[in-house]
Biotite code that builds the C-alpha atoms (Angstrom):
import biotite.structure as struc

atoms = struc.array([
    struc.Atom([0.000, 0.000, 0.000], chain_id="A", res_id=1, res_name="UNK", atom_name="CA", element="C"),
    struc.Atom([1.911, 3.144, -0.822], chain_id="A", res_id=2, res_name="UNK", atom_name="CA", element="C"),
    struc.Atom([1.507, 6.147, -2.712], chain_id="A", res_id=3, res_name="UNK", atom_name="CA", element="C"),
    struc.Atom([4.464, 6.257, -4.626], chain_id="A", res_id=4, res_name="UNK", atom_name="CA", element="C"),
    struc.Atom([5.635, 5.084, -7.690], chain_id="A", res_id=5, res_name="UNK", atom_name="CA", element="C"),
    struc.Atom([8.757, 4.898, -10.552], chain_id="A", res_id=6, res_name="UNK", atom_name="CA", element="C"),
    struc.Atom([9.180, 4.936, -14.085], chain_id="A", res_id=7, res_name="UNK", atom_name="CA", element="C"),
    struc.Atom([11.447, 3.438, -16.317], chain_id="A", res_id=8, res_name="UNK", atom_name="CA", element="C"),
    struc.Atom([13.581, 5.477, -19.053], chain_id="A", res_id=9, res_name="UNK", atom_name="CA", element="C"),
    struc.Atom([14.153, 2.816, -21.515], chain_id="A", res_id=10, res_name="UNK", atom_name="CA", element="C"),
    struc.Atom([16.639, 5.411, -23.424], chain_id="A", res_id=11, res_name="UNK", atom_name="CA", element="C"),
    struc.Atom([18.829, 5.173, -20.001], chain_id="A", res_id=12, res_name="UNK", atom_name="CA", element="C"),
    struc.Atom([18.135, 2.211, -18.465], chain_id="A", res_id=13, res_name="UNK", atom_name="CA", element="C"),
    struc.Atom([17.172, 3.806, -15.188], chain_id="A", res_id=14, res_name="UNK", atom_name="CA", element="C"),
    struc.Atom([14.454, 4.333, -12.729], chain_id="A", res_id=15, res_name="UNK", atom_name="CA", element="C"),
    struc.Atom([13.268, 7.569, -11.025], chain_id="A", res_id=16, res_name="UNK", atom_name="CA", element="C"),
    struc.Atom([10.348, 8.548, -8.726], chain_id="A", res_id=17, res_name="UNK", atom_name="CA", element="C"),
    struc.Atom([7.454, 10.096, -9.455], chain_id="A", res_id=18, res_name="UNK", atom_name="CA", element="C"),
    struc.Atom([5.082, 12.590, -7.691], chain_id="A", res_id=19, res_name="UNK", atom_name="CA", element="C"),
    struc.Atom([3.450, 10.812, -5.350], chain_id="A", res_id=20, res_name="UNK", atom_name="CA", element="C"),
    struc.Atom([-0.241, 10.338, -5.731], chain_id="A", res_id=21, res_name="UNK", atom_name="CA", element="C"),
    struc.Atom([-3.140, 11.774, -3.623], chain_id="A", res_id=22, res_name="UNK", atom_name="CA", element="C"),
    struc.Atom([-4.157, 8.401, -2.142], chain_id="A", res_id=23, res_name="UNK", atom_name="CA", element="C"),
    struc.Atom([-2.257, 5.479, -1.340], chain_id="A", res_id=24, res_name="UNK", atom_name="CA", element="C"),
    struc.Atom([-3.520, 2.264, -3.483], chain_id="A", res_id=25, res_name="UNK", atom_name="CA", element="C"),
    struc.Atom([-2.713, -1.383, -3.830], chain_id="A", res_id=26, res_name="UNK", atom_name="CA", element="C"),
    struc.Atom([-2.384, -3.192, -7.162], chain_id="A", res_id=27, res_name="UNK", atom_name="CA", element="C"),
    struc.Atom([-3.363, 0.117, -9.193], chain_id="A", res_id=28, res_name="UNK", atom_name="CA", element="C"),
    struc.Atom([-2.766, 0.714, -13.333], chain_id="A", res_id=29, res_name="UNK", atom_name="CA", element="C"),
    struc.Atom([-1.308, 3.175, -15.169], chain_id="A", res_id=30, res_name="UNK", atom_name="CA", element="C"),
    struc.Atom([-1.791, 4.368, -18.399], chain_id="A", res_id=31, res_name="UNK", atom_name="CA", element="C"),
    struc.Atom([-0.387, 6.255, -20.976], chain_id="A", res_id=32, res_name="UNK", atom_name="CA", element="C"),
    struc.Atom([-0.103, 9.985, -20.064], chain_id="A", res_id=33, res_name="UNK", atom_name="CA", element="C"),
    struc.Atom([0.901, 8.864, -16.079], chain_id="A", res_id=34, res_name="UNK", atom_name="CA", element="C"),
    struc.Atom([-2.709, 8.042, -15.028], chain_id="A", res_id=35, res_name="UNK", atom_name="CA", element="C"),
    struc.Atom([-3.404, 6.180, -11.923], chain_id="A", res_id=36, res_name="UNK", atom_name="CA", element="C"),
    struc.Atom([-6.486, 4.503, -12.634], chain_id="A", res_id=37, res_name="UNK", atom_name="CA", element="C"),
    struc.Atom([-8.750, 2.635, -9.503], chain_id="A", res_id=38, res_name="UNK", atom_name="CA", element="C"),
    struc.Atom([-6.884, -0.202, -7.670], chain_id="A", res_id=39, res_name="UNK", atom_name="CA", element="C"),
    struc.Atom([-7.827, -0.706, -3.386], chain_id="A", res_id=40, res_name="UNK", atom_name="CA", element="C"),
    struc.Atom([-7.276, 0.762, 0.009], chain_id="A", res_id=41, res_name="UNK", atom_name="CA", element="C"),
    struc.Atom([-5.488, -0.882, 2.712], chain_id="A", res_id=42, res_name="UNK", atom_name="CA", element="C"),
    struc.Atom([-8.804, -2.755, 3.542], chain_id="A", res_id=43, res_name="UNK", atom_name="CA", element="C"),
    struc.Atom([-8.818, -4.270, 0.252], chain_id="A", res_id=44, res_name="UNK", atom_name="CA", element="C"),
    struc.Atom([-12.185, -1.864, -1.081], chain_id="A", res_id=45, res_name="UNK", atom_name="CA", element="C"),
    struc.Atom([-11.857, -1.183, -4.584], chain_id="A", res_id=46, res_name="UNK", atom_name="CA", element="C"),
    struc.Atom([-10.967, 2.836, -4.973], chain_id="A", res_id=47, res_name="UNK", atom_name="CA", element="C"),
    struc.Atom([-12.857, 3.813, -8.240], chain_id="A", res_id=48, res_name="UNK", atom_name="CA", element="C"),
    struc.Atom([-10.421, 7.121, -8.570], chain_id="A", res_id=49, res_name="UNK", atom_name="CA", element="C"),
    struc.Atom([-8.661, 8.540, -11.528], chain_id="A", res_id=50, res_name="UNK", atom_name="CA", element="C"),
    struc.Atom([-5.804, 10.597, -10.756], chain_id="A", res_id=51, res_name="UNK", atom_name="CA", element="C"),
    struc.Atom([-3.578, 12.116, -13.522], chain_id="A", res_id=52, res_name="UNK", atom_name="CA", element="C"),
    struc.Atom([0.091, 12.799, -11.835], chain_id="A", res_id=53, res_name="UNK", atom_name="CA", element="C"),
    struc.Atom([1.355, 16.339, -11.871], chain_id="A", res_id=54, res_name="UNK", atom_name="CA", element="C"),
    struc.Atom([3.751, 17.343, -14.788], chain_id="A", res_id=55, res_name="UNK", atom_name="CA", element="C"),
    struc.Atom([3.059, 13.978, -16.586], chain_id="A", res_id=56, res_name="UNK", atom_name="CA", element="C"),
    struc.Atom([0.170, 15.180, -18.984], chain_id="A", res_id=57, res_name="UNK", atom_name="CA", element="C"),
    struc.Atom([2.615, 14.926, -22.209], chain_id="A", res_id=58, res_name="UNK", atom_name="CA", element="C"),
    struc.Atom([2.328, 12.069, -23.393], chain_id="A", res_id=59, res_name="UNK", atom_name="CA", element="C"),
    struc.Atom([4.078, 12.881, -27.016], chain_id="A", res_id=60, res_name="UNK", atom_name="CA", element="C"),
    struc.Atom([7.340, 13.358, -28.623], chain_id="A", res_id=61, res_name="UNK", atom_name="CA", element="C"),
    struc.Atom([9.114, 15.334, -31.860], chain_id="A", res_id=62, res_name="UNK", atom_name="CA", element="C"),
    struc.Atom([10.834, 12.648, -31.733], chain_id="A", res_id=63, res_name="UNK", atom_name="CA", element="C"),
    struc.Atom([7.887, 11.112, -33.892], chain_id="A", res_id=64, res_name="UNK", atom_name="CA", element="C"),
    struc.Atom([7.539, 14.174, -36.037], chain_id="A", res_id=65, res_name="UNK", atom_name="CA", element="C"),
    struc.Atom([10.990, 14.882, -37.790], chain_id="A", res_id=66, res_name="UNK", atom_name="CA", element="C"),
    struc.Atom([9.065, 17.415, -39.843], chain_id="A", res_id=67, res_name="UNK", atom_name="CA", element="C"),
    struc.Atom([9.059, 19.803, -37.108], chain_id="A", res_id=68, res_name="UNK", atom_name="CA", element="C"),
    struc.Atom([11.942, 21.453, -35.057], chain_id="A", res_id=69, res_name="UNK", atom_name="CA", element="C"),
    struc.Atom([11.657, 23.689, -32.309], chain_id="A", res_id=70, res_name="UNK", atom_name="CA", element="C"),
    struc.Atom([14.621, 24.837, -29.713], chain_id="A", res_id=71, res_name="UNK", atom_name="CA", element="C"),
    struc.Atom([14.723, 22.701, -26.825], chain_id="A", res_id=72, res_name="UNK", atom_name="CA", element="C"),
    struc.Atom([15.837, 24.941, -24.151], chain_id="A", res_id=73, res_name="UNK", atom_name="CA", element="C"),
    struc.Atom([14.703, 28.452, -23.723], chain_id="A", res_id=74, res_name="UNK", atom_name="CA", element="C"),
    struc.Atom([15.241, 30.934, -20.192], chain_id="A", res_id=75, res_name="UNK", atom_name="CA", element="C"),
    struc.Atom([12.517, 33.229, -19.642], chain_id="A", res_id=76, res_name="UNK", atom_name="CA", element="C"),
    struc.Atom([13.498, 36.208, -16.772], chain_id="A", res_id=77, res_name="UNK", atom_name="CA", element="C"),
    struc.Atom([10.436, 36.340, -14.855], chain_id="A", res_id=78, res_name="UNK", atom_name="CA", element="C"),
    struc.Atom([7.563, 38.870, -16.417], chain_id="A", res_id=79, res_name="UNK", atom_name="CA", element="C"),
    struc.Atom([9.391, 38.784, -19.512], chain_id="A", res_id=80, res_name="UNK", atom_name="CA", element="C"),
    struc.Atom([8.074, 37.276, -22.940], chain_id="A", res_id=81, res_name="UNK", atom_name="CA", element="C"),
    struc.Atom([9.934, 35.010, -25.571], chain_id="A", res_id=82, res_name="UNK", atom_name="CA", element="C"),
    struc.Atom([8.770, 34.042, -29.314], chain_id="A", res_id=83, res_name="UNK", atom_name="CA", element="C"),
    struc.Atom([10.144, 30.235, -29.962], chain_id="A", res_id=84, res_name="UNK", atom_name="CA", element="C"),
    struc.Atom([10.690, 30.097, -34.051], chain_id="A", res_id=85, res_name="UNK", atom_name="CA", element="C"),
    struc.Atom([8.989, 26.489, -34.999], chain_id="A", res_id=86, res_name="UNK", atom_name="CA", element="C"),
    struc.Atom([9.949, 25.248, -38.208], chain_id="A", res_id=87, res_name="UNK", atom_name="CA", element="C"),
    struc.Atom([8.102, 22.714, -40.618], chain_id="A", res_id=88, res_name="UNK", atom_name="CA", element="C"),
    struc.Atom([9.773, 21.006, -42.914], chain_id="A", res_id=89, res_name="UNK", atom_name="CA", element="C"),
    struc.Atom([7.465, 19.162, -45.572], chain_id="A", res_id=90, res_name="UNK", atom_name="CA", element="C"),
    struc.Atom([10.636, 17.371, -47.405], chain_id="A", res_id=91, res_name="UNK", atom_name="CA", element="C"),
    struc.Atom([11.069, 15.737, -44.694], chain_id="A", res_id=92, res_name="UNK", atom_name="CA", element="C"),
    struc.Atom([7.745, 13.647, -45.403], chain_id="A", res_id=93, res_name="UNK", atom_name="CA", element="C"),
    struc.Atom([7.522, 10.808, -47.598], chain_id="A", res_id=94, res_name="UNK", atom_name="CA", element="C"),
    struc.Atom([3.855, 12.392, -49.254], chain_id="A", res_id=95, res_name="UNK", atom_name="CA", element="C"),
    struc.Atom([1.062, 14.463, -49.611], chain_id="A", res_id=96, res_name="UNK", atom_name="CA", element="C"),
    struc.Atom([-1.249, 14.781, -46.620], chain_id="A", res_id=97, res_name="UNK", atom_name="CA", element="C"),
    struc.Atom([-1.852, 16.177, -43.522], chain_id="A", res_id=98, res_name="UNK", atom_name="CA", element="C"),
    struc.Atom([0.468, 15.891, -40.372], chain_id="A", res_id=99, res_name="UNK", atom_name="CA", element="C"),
    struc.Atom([-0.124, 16.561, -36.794], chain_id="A", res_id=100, res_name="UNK", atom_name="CA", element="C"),
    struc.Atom([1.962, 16.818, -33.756], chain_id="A", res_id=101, res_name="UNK", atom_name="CA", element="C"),
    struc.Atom([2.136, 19.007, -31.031], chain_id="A", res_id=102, res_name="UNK", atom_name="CA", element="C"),
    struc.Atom([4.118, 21.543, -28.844], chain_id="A", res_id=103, res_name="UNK", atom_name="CA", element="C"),
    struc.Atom([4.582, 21.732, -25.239], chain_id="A", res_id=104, res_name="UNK", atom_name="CA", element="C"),
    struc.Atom([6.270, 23.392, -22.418], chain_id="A", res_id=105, res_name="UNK", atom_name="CA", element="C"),
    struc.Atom([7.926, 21.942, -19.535], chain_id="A", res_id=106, res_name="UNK", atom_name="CA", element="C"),
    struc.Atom([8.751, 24.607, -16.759], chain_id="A", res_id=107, res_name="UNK", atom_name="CA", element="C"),
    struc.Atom([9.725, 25.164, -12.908], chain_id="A", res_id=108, res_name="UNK", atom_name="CA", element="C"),
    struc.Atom([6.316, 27.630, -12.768], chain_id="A", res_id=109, res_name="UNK", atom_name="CA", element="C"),
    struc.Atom([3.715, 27.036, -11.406], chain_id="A", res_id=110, res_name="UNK", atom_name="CA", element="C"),
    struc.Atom([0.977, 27.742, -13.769], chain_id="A", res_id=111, res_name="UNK", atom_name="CA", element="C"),
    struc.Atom([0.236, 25.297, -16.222], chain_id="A", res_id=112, res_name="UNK", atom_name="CA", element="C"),
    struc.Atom([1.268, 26.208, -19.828], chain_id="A", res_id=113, res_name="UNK", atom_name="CA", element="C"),
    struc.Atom([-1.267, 24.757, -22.680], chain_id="A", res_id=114, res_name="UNK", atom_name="CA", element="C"),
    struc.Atom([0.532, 22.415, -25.202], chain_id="A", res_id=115, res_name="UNK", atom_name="CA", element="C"),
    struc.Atom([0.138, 23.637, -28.736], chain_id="A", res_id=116, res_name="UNK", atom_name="CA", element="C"),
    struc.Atom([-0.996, 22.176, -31.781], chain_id="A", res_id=117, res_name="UNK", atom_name="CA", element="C"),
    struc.Atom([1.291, 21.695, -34.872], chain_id="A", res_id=118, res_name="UNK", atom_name="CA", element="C"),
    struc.Atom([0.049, 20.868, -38.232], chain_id="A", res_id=119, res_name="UNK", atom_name="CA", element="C"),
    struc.Atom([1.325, 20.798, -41.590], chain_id="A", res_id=120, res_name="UNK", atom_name="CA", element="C"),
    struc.Atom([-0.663, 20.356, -44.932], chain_id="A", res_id=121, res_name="UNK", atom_name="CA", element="C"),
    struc.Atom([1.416, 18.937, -47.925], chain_id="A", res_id=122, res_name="UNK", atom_name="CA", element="C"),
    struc.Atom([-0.177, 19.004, -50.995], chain_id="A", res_id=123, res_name="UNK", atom_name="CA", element="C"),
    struc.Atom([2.160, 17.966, -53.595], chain_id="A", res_id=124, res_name="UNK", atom_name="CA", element="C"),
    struc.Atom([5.717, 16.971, -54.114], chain_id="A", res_id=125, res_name="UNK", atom_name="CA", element="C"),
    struc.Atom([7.935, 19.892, -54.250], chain_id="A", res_id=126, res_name="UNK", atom_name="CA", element="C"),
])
């Protein structure tokens, strides 16, 4: 029964923690995006909670979208503004169509910042 968990960076071959959860749980899931989903209390009840963990909510990469590039570290004084220049590249796509990805933020803030949406519309070979 605990509250805490670990993931597992298959890029390093390490484990770290993770924020800890509002309520401690037994044989709970996870899913994609860092979700604890349900699992039971220390008297063996089910718990029928859903409780995305803090900081966690990206669940997407550029990694997967080599079309776009973005820079991946920016410092912001505080009260100041920045503009990030995000580039799309459409020969670096094997045809016409429509791609998606997306854009977000990590930061030491404490507001949340909204991720983005990226798309790019190829309509012929160029």
């Amino acid at each position: 029964m605990t509250n805490r968990a670990e993931e597992y960076d298959l890029a390093t071959d390490s484990w770290s923690a993770l924020p800890a959860t509002d309520a401690p749980v037994c044989r709970g899931g996870g899913t994609w995006g860092l979700y604890v989903v349900g699992g039971a209390d220390a008297g063996n009840r089910p718990v029928d909670g859903v409780e995305q963990l803090p900081g966690y909510d990206d669940c997407g990469s550029s990694a997967d979208a080599t079309w776009l590039s973005a820079p991946h570290t920016v410092t912001i004084a505080p009260g100041a503004a920045v503009t990030v220049r995000v580039t799309l590249n459409a020969g670096d796509v094997d045809r016409p169509g429509t791609y998606t990805s997306g854009l977000t933020v990590g930061t030491d803030s404490p507001y949340a910042v909204p991720a983005r949406a990226a798309v790019m519309k190829v309509t012929g070979r160029h």
